[in-house]
ROTORTI-878438 format. One record per residue: x, z, y of N, C-alpha, C in turn; residue in one letter. Coordinates in steps of 0.2 Angstrom, whole numbers, plus 2048, in hexadecimal, padded with zeros to 3 digits. Atoms other than C-alpha are relative to their C-alpha. Example, Ala and Ser with C-alpha at 12.3 -4.5 7.8 and 13.67 -1.06 7.14 Angstrom:
BEGIN
   n.px   n.pz   n.py   ca.px   ca.pz   ca.py   c.px   c.pz   c.py   aa
    804    800    7FA     83E     827     7EA    804    800    806    a
    7FC    7FF    7FA     844     824     7FB    7FC    803    805    s
// end
This chain:
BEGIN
   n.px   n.pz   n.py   ca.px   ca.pz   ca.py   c.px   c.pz   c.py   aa
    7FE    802    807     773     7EB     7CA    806    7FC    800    x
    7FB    807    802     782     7E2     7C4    803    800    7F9    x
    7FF    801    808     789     7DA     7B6    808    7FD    800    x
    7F7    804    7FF     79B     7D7     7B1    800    7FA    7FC    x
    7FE    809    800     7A3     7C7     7B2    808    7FF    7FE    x
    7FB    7FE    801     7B3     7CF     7AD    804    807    7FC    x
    7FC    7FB    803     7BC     7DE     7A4    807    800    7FE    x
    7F9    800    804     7CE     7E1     7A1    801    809    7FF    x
    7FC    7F7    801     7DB     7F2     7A0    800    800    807    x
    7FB    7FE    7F8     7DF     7F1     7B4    7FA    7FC    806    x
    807    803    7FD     7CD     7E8     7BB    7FA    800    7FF    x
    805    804    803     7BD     7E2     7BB    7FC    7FC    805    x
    804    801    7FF     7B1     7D8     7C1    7FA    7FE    800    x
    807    7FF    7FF     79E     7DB     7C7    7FA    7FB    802    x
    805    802    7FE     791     7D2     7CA    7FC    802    805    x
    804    7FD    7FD     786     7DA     7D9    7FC    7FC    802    x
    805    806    7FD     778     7D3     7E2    800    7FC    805    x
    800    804    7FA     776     7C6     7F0    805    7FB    7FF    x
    7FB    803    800     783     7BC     7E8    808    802    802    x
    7F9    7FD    7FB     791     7C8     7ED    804    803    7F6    x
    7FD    7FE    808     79E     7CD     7DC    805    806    803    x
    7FC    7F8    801     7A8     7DE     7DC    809    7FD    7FD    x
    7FA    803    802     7BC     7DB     7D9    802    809    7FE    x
    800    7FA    7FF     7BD     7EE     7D3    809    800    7FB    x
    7FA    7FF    806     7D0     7F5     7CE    7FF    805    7FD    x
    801    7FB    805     7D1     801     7C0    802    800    7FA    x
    7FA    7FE    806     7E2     806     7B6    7FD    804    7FA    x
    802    7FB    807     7DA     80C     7A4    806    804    7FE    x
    7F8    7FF    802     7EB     811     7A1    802    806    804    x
    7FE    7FB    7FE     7EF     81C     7AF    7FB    801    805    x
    806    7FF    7FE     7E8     827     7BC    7FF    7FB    807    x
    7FE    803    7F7     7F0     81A     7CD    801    7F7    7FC    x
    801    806    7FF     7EC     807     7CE    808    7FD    802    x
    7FB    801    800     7FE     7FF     7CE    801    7F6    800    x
    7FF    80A    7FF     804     7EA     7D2    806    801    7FC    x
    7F8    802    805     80D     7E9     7C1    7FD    7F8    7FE    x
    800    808    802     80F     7D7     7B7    7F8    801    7FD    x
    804    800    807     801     7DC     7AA    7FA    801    806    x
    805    7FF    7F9     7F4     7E0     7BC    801    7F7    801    x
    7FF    808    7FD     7FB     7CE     7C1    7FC    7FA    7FD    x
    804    806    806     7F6     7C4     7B2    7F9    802    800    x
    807    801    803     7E5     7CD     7B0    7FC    7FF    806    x
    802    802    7FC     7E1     7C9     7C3    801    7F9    800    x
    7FF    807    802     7E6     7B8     7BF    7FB    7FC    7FB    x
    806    802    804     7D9     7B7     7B1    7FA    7FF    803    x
    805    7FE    7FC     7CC     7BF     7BC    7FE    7FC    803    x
    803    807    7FC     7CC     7B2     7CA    7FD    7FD    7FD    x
    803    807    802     7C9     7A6     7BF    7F9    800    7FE    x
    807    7FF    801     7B9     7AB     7BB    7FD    801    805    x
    804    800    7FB     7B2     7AA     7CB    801    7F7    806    x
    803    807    800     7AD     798     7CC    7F9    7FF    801    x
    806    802    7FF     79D     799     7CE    7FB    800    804    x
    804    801    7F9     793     792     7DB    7FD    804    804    x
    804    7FD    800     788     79F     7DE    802    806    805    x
    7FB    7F8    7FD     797     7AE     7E4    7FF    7FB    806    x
    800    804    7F8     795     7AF     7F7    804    805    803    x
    7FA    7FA    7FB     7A2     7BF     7F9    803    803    7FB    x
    7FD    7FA    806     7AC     7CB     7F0    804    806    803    x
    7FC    7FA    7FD     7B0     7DC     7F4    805    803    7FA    x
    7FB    7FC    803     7BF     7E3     7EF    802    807    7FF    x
    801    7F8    802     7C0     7F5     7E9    806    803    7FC    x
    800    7FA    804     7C6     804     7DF    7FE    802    7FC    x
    806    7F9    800     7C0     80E     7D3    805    806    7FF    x
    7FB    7FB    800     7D0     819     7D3    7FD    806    80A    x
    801    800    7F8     7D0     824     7E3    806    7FE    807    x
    7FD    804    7FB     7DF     81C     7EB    7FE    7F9    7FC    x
    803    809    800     7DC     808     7ED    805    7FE    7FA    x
    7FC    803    807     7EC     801     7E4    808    804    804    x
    7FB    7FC    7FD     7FE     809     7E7    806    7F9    7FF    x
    7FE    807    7FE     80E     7FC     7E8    801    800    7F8    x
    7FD    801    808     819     7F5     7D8    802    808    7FA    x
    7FF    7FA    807     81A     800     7C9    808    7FE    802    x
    7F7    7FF    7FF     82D     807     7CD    802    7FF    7FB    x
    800    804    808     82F     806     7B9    802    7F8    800    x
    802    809    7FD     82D     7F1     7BF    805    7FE    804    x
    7FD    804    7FA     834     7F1     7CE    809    802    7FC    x
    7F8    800    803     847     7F9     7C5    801    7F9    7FB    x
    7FD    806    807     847     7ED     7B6    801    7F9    806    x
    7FF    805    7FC     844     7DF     7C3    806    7FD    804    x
    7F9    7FF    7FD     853     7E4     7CE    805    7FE    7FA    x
    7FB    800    801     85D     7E2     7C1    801    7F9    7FB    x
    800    805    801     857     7D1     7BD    805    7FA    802    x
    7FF    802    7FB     85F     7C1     7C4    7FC    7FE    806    x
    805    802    7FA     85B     7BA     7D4    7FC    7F8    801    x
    805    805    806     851     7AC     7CC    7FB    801    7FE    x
    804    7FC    801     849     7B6     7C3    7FA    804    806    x
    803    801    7FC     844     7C0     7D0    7FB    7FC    807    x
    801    807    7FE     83F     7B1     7DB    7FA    800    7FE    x
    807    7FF    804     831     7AD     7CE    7FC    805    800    x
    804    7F9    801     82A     7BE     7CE    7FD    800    804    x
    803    801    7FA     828     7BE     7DF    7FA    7F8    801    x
    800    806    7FC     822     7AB     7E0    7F7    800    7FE    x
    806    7FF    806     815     7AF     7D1    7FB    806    802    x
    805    7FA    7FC     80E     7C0     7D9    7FC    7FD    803    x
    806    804    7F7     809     7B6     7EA    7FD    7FC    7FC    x
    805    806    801     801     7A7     7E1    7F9    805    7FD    x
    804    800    801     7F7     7B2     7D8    7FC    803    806    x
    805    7FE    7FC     7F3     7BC     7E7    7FC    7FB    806    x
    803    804    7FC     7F1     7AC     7F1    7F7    7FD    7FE    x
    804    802    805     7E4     7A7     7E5    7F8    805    802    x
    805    7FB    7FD     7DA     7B7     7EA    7FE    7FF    808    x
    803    801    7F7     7DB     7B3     7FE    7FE    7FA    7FF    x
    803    806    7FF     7D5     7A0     7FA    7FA    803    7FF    x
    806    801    804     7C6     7A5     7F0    7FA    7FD    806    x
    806    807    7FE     7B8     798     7F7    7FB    804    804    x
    805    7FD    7FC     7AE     7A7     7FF    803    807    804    x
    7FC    7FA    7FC     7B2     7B6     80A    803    807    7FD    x
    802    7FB    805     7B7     7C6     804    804    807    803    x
    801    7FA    7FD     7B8     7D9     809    806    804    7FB    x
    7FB    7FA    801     7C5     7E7     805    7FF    807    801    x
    800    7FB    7FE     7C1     7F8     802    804    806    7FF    x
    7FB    7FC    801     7D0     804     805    7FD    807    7FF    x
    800    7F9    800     7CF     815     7FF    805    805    7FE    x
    7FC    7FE    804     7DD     822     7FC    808    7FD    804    x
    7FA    804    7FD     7EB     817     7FE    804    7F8    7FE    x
    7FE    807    803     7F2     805     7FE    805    800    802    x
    7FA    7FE    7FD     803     805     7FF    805    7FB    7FC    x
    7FD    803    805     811     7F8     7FB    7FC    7FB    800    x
    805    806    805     809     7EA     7EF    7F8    803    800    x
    808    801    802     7F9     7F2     7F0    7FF    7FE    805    x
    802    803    7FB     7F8     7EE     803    801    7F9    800    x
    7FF    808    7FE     7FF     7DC     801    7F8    7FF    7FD    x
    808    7FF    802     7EE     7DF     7F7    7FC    7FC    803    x
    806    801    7FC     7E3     7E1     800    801    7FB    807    x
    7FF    804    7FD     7EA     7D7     80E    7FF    7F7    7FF    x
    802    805    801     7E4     7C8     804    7FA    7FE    802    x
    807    803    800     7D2     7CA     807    801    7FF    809    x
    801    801    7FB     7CA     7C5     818    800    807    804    x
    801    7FA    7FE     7C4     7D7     81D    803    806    7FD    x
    7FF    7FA    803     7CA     7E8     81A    7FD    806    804    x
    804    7F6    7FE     7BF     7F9     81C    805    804    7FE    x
    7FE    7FC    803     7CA     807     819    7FD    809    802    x
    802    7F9    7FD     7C6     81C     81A    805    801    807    x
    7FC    7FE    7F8     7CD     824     82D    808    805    7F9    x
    7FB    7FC    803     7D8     82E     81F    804    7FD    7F9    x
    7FD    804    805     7DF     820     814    807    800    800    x
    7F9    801    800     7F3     81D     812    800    7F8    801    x
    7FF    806    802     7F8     80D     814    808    7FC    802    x
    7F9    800    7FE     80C     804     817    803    7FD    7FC    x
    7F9    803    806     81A     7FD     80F    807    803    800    x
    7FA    7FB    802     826     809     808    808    7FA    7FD    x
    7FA    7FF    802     831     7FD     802    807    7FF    803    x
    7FA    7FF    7FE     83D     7FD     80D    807    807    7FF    x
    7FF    7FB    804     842     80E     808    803    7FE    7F8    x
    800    801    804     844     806     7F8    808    7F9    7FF    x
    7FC    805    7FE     850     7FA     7FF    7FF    7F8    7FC    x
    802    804    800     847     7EB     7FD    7FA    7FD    803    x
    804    801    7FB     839     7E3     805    7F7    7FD    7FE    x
    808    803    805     824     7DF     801    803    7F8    7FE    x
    7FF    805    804     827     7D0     7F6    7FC    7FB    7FE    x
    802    805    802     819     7C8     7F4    7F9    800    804    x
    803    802    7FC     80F     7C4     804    800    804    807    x
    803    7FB    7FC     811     7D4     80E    806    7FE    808    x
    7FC    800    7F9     81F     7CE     81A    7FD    7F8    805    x
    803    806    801     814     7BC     81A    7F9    803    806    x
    805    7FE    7FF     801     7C4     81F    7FF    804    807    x
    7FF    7F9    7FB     807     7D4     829    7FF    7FC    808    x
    800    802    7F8     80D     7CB     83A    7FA    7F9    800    x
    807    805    800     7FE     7BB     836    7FC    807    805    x
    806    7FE    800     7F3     7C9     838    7FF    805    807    x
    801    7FC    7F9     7F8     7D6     844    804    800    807    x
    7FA    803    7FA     804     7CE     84E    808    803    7FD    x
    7F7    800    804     819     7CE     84B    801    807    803    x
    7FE    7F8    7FE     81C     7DF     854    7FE    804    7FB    x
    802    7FE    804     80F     7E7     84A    802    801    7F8    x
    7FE    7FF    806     817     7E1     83C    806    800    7FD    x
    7FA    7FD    801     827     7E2     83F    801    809    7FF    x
    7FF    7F9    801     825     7F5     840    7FC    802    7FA    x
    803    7FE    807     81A     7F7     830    802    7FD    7FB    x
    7FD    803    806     826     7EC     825    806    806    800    x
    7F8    7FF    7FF     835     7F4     82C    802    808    7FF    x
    7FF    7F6    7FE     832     808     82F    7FF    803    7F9    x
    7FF    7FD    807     82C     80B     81D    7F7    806    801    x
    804    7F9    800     81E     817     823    7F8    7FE    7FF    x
    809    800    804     80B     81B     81E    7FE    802    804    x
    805    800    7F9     7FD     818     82B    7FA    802    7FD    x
    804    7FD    802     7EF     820     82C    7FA    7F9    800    x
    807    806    7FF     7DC     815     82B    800    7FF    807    x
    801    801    7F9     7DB     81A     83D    806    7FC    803    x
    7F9    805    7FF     7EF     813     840    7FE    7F8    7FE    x
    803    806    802     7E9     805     837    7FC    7FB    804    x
    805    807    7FB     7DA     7FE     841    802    800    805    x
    7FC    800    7F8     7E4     801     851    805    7FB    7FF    x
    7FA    804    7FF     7F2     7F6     84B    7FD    7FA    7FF    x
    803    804    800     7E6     7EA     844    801    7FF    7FB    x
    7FE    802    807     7EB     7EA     833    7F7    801    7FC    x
    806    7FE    807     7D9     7F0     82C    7FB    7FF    808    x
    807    800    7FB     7C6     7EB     835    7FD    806    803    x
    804    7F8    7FE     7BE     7FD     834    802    804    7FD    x
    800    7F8    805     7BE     80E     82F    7F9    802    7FF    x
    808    7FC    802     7B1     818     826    802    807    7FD    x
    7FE    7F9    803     7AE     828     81E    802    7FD    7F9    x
    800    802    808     7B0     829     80C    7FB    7FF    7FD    x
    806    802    801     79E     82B     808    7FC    7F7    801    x
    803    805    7FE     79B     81B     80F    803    7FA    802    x
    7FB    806    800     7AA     810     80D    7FD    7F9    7FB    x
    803    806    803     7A2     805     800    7FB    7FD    805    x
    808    804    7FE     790     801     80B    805    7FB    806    x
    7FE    802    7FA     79A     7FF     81B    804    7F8    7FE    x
    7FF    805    802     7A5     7F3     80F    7FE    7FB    800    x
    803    804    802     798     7EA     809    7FA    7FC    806    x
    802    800    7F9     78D     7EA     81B    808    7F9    803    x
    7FD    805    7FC     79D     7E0     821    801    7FB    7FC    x
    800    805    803     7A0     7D5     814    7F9    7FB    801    x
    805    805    801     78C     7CE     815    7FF    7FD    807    x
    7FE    803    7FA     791     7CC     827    804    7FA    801    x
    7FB    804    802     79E     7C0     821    7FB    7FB    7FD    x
    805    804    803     792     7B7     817    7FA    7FD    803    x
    804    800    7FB     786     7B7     825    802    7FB    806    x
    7FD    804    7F8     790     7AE     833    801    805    805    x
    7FD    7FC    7F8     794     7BC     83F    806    801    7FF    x
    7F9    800    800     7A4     7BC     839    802    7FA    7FE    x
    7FE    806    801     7B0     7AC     83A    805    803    7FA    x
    7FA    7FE    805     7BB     7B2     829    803    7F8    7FE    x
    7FD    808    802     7C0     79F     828    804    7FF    804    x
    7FC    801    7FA     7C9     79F     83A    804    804    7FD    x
    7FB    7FB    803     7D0     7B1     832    804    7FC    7FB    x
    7FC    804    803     7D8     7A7     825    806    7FB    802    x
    7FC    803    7FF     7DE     79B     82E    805    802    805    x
    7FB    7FC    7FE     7E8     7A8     837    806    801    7FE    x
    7FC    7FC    802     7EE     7AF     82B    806    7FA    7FB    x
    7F9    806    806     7F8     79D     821    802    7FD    807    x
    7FC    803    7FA     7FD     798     834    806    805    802    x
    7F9    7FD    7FD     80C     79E     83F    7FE    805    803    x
    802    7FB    7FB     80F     7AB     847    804    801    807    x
    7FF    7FF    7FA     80E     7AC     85B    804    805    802    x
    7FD    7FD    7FE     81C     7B1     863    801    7FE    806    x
    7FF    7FF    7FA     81F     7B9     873    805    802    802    x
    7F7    7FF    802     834     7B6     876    801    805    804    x
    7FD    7FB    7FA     835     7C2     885    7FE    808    7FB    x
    802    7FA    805     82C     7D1     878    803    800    7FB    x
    7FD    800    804     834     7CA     86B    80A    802    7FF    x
    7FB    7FC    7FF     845     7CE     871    801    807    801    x
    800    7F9    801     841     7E0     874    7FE    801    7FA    x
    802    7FE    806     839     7E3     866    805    801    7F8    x
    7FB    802    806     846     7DA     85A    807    804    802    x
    7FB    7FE    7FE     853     7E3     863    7FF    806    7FD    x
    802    7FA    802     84B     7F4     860    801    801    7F9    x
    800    800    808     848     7F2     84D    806    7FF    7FC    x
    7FB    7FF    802     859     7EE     84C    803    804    800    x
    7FE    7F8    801     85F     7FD     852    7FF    805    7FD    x
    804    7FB    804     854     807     847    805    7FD    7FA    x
    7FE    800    806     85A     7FE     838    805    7FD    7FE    x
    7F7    801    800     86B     7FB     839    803    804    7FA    x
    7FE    7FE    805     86E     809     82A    7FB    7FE    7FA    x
    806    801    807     85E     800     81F    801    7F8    7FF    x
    801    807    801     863     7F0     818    7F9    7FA    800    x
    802    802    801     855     7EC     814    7F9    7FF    807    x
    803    800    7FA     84B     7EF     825    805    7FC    805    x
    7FF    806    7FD     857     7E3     82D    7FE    7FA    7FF    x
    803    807    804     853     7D6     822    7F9    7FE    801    x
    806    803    7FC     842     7D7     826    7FE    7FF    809    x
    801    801    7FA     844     7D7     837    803    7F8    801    x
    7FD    807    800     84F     7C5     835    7FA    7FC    7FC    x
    806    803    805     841     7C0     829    7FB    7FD    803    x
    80A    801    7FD     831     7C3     834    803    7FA    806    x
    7FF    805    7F9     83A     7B8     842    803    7F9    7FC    x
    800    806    803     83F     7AC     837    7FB    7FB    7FA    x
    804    802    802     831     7A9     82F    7F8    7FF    802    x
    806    800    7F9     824     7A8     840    7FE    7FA    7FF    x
    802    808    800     825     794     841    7FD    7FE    7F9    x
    801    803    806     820     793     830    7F9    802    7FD    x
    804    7FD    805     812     793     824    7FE    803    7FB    x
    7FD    7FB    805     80A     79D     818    805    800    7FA    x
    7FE    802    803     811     795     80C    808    7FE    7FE    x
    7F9    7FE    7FC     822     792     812    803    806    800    x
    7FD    7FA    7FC     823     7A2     818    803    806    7FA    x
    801    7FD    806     81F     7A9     805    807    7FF    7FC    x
    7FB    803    804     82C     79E     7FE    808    806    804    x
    7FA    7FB    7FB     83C     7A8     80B    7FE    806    7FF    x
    801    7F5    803     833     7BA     807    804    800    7F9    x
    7FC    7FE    805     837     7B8     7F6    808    7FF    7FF    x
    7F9    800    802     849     7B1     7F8    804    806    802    x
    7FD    7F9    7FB     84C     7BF     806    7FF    807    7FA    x
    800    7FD    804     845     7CB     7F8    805    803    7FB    x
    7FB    801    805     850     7C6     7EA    808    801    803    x
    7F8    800    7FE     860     7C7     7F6    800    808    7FF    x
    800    7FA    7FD     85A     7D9     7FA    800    803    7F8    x
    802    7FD    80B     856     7DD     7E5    806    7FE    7FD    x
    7F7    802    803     868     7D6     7E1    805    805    801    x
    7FD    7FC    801     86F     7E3     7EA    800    808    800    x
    802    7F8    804     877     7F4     7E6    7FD    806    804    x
    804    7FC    7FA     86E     7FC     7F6    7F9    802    7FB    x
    806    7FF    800     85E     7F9     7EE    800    802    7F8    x
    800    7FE    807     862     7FE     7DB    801    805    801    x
    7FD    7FA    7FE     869     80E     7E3    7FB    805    801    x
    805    7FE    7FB     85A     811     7ED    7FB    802    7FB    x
    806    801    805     84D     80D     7DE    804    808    7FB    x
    7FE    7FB    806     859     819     7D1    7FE    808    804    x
    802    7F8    7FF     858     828     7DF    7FA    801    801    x
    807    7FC    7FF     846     827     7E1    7FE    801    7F8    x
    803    7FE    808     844     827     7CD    802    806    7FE    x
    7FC    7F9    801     84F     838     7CD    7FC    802    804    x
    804    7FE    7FE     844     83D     7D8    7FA    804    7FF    x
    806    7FF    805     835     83B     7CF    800    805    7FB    x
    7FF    7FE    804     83A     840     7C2    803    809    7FF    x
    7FD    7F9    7FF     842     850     7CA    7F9    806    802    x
    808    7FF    800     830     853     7D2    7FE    804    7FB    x
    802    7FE    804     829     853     7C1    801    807    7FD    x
    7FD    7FB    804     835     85F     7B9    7FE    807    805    x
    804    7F7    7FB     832     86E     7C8    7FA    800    7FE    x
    807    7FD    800     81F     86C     7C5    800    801    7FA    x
    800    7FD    808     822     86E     7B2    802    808    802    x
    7FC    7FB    7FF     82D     87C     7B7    7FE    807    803    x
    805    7FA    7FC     820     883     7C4    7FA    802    7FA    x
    805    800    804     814     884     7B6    800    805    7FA    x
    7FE    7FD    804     81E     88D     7AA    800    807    7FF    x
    802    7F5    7FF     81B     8A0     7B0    7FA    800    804    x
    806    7FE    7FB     80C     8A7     7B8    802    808    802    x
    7FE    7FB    7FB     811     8B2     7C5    7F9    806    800    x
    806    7F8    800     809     8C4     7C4    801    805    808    x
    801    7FC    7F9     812     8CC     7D3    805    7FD    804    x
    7FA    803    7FB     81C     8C8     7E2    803    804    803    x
    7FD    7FA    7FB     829     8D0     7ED    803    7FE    807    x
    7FE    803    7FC     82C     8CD     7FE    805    803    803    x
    7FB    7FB    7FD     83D     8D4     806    7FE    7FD    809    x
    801    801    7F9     83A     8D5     81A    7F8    7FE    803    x
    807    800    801     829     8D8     821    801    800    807    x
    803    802    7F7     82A     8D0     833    7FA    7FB    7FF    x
    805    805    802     81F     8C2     836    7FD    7FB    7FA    x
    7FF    804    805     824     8B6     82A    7FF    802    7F8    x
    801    7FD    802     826     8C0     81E    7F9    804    7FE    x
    807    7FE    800     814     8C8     821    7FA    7FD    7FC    x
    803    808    801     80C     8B6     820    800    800    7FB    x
    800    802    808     813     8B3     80F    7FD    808    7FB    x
    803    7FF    802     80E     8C2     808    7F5    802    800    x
    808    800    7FE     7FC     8C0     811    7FE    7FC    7FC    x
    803    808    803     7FA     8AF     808    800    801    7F9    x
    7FE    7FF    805     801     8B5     7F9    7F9    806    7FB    x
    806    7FD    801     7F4     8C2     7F7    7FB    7FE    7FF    x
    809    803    800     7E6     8B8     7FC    800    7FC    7FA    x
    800    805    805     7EB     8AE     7EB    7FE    804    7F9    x
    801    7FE    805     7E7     8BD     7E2    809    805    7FB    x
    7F9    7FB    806     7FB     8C4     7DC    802    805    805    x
    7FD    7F8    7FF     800     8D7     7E1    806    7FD    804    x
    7F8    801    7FC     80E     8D5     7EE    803    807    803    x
    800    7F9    7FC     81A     8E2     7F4    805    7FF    803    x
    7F9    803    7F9     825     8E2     803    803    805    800    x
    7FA    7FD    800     834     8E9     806    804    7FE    809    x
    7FE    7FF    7FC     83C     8ED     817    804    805    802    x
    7FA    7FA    7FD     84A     8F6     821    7FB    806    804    x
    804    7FD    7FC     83C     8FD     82B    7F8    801    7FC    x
    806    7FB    7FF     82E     909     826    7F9    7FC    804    x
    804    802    7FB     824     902     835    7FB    7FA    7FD    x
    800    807    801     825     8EF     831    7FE    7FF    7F9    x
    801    801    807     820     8F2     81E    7F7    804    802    x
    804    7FE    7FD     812     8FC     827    7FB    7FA    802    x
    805    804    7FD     80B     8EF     831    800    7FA    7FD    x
    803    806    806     80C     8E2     825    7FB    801    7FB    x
// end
């Protein structure tokens, strides 16, 4: 059974048994779960109602089927175009809220489905545990975007999986699979789909239980991070070579080394200014308008694919390539006719 203790447009939550509460995301709005302002404030509200003596865990969920994706690009363009002040606060105010989420007074579980990417892993990266599927997405694209996670992900990342680790999944931009993940140590387990929630909720009461020390994990994750100077100089060496044409992947390479000695706290404060150095310039305005034409260019071909329905097809040259596309082409149901120099080759296709 459960009962809610919460409702907005962008969450809720649950009540379940054994003292355990549900933190489900779910944008009434659209069909993808997104880290915009109006998500911030209603997770801000939500915490607050979880005061009550009684909560001994909280899992954290979905009901979309990817988990949460990063900032709404919509967001993230007007932002850039703010000052650097401005953005400052943006950043400073996102982390407090999310800090808020990794304090809460009892342990709490993450269950990744889909994809957490960007803002939605800084996400998930607040609770103690994370389960995800062996076929989940997970990363920080915003380097690509020429800037950098802003609001805990360059903080958490090396706490949790070590500085290498994290230098190469702040820096590369790319999307790991759930299996890449528990190898690098970014996530606890894997599971199927079918059984991502039990296996969630099985480790969470373990957490509640005492087999898991999720207090020690904490305190990981707002201390320093362990460096080893003789790996440290390969490592930083390499990264810089990679990212010598990505401003913004140098930056975090200078960032996560300067922000080792420090805490989390600290460390939160130098993400956002490093941020806001990265969102002021015209690399990152650049970067954001061609992926919006992008999008946008996307949209327009699927309209554009949708506009005829294909009755017959024709394929000139009936070698192998050619054979394949009208084989496939067929099995989809449309008449195909081939055309070749050769009699033979139109034969055997």
């Amino acid at each position: 059974m459960s009962n809610s203790l919460y409702s907005g447009n962008f969450l809720r939550i649950d009540q379940l048994d054994n003292g355990i509460v549900e933190l489900c995301l779910d944008n009434c709005n659209a069909p993808v779960n997104t880290l915009s302002v109006e998500f911030r404030e209603e997770l801000r509200d939500a915490l607050s109602t979880l005061k009550n003596d009684g909560i001994k865990g909280l899992l954290l969920s979905s009901a979309k089927s990817g988990f949460l994706a990063g900032a709404n690009i919509d967001e993230l363009e007007t932002l850039l175009a703010k000052s650097s002040a401005e953005q400052i606060e943006f950043c400073e105010n996102t982390a407090a809220v999310l800090c808020r989420l990794e304090d809460l007074p009892f342990p709490s579980v993450c269950a990744i489905s889909g994809f957490a990417l960007g803002g939605g892993l800084e996400v998930a990266l607040c609770t103690d545990y994370r389960v995800a599927t062996d076929s989940a997405l997970l990363g920080f694209p915003e380097v690509g975007l020429g800037v950098l996670p802003g609001v805990g992900g360059t903080v958490k990342t090396p706490r949790l999986a070590g500085f290498e680790t994290g230098l190469e999944w702040l820096s590369s931009g790319r999307q790991y699979s759930g299996k890449l993940a528990l190898s690098a140590g970014m996530i606890d387990e894997t599971s199927d789909e079918s059984s991502l929630r039990a296996r969630s909720l099985a480790l969470l009461d373990e957490a509640i239980n005492g087999k898991l020390d999720w207090q020690q994990r904490r305190v990981q994750r707002k201390g320093i991070v362990e460096l080893n100077t003789e790996a440290l100089d390969s490592s930083f060496a390499k990264f810089k070579r990679g990212a010598k044409h990505y401003p913004a992947a140098n930056a975090i390479c200078e960032l996560l080394q300067r922000c080792a000695p420090l805490d989390r706290d600290a460390a939160l404060k130098q993400e956002a200014a490093c941020f806001s150095q990265l969102a002021q310039s015209t690399t990152a305005k650049a970067l954001v308008a061609v992926y919006q034409a992008q999008q946008s260019l996307k949209k327009k071909n699927k309209s554009y694919a949708n506009k005829e329905v294909i009755s017959k097809a024709g394929v000139l040259g009936a070698g192998i390539m050619g054979g394949g596309i009208a084989y496939t082409t067929a099995l989809r149901g449309t008449p195909v006719i081939m055309k070749d120099i050769q009699q033979s080759a139109v034969d055997l296709g």
